[in-house]
Each structure stands twice: as C-alpha cells, then as structure tokens.
C-alpha positions as a Markdown table, in Angstrom:
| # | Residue | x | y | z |
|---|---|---|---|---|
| 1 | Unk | -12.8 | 63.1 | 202.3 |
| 2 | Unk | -15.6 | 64.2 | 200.1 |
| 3 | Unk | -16.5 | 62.2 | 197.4 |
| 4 | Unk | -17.8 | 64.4 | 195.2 |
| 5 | Unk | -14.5 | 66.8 | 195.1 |
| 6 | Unk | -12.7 | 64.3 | 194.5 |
| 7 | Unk | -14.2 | 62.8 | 191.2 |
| 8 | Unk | -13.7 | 66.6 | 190.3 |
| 9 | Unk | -10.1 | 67.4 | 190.6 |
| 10 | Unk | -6.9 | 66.3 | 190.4 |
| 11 | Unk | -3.9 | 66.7 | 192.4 |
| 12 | Unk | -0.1 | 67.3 | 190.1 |
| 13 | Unk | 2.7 | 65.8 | 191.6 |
| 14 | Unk | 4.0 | 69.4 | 193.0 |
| 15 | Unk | 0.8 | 70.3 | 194.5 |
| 16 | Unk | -1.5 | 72.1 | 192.2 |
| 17 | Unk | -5.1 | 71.7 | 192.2 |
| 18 | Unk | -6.2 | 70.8 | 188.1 |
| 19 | Unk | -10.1 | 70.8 | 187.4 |
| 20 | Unk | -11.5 | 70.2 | 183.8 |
| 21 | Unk | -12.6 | 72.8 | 181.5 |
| 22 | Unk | -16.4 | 73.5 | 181.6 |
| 23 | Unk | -19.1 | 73.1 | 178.7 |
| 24 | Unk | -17.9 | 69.5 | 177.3 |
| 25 | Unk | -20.4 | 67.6 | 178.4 |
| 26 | Unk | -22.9 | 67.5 | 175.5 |
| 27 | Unk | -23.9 | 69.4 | 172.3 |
| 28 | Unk | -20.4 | 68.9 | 170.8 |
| 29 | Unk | -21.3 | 69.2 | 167.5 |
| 30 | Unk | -22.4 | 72.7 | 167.8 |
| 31 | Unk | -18.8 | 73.9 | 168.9 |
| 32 | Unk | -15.7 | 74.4 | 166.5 |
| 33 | Unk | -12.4 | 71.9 | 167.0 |
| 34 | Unk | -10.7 | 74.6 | 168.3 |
| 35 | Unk | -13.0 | 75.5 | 171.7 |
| 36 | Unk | -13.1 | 71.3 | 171.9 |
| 37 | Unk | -9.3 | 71.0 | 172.1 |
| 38 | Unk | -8.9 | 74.0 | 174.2 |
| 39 | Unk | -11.2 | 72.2 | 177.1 |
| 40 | Unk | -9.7 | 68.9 | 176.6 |
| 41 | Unk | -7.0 | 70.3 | 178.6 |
| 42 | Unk | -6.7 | 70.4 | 182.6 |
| 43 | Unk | -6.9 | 74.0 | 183.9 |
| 44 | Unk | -5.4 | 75.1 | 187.3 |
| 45 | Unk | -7.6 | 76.4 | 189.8 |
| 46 | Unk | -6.7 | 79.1 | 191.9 |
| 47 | Unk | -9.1 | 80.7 | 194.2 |
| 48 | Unk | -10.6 | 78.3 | 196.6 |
| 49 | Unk | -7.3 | 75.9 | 196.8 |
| 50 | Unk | -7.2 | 76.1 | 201.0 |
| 51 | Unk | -11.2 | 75.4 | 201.3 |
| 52 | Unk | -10.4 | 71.9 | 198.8 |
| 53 | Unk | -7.2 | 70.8 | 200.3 |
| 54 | Unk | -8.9 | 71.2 | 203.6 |
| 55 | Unk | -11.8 | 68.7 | 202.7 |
| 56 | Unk | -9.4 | 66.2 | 200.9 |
C-alpha cells in the first residue's frame, strides 16, 4: 500500500474514491466564504480510480 495515496483519499462505504478540493492550504484570507465552503467539501474522483484501487 502506498503511503502517500492513502493520506490523500478516502474510500465511501459503497466504493467511491473521495479526494479533497485543491487550493486550501494557505492564503485563506484572500478567498471569499463562498470558494472556502465549496472546497471544504470531499469531491469524487473519477479518472484514474483502477490505477489507485490497484496500489491500495
């Protein structure tokens, strides 16, 4: 299992593949409530979800 994949995504209950949104790292205070709520959320990712599951 890879380490660092891991500490990136998450796995649902039904199988999905969830990733966090990108850009929330620092400079929050440059960036309106709205586009800091929106990447609180987990996003689904699609392309790519054989090459992860494979190295999980």
């Amino acid at each position: 299992m890879k380490k660092s994949l891991s500490k990136r995504i998450k796995i649902s209950k039904r199988g999905k593949i969830l990733r966090r949104a990108m850009g929330q790292n620092h400079c929050l205070a440059n960036k309106r409530t709205v586009q800091k709520k929106r990447r609180k959320t987990l996003r689904g990712l699609l392309h790519g979800e054989k090459f992860i599951k494979k190295h999980l």
